[in-house]
C-alpha positions in Angstrom: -3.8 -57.9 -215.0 -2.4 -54.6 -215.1 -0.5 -52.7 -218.2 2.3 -50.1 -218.1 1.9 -46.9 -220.0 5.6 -45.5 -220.9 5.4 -41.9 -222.6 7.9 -43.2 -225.1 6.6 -44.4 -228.3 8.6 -44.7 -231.2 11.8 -43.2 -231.5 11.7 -41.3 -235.0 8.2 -40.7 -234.8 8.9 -38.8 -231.0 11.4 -36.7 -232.4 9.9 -35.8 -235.4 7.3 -34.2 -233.3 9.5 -32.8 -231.2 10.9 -31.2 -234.6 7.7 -29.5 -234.9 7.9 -26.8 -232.6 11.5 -25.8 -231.6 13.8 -22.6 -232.8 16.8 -24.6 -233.2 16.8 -28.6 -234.1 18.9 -29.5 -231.4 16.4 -28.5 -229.1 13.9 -31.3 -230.1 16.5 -34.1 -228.7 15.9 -32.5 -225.3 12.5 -33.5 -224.9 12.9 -37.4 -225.7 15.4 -37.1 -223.6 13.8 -36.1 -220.3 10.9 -38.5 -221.9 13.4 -41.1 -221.4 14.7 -40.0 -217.8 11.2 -40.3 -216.9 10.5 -44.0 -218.5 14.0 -44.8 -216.4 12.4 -43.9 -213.3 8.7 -45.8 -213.9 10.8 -48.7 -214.7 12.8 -49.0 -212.0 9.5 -47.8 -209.7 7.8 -50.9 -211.3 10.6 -53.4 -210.7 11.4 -52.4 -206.9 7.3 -53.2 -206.4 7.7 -56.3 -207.7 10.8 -57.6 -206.6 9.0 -58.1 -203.5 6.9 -60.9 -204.7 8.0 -64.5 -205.6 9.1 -64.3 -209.3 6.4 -67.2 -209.9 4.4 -65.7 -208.9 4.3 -63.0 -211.5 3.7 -63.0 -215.1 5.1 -60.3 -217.9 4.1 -60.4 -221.2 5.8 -57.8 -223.1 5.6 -56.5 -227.0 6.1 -53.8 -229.4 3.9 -51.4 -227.9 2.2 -53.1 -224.7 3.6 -54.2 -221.2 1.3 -56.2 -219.1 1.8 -57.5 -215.5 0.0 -59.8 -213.7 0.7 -61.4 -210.4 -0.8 -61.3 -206.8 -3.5 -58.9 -206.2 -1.6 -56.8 -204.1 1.3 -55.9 -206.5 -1.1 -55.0 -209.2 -3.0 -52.9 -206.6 -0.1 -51.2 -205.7 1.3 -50.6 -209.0 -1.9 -49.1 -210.1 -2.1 -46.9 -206.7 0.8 -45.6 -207.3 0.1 -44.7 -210.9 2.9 -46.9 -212.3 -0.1 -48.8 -214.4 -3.5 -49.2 -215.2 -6.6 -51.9 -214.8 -6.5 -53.6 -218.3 -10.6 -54.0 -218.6 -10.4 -56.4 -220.9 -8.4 -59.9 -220.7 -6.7 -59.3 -223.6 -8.2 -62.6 -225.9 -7.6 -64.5 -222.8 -10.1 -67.0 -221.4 -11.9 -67.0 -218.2 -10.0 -69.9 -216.8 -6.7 -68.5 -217.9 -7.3 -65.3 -216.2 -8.1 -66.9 -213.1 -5.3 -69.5 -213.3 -2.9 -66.3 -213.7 -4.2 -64.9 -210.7 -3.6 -67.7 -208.4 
């Protein structure tokens, strides 16, 4: 099981920072903005990967501020090579047997 890292967060609390440090205040929607260009890209990075692979055989559990993938061992090596997500260490409160059932 992998999990994708966007570098959006939270829309107000993105901007605010951005608010922080910039001479004129339209200057701090510039920066979510590229943020965003960039998220747009690692999404559609992600999803070209994995539209390769049976869509059984993947799984995509998704909430407020965590995306996780799981799937055949070569996607998630891939995605990870590539940078597009991490090796979740943990299994997230699942069991053994459910990790391994979502593997296969």
């Amino acid at each position: 099981m992998v999990e994708i890292h966007l570098g959006y967060f939270k829309q107000g609390d993105d901007l605010n920072h951005c608010l922080q440090d910039v001479a004129h205040k339209s200057e701090a929607f510039y920066k979510p903005a590229s943020l965003l260009k960039d998220c747009v890209a690692h999404l559609h990075d992600v999803g070209v990967i994995m539209r390769r692979y049976k869509e059984d055989s993947i799984t995509v559990e998704a909430d407020t501020h965590c995306i996780t993938v799981d799937g055949p061992e070569n996607m998630l090596k891939e995605l990870v090579d590539k940078k597009l997500a991490v090796e979740m260490e943990c299994g997230c409160g699942k069991s053994d047997e459910e990790q391994r059932r979502l593997r296969s």
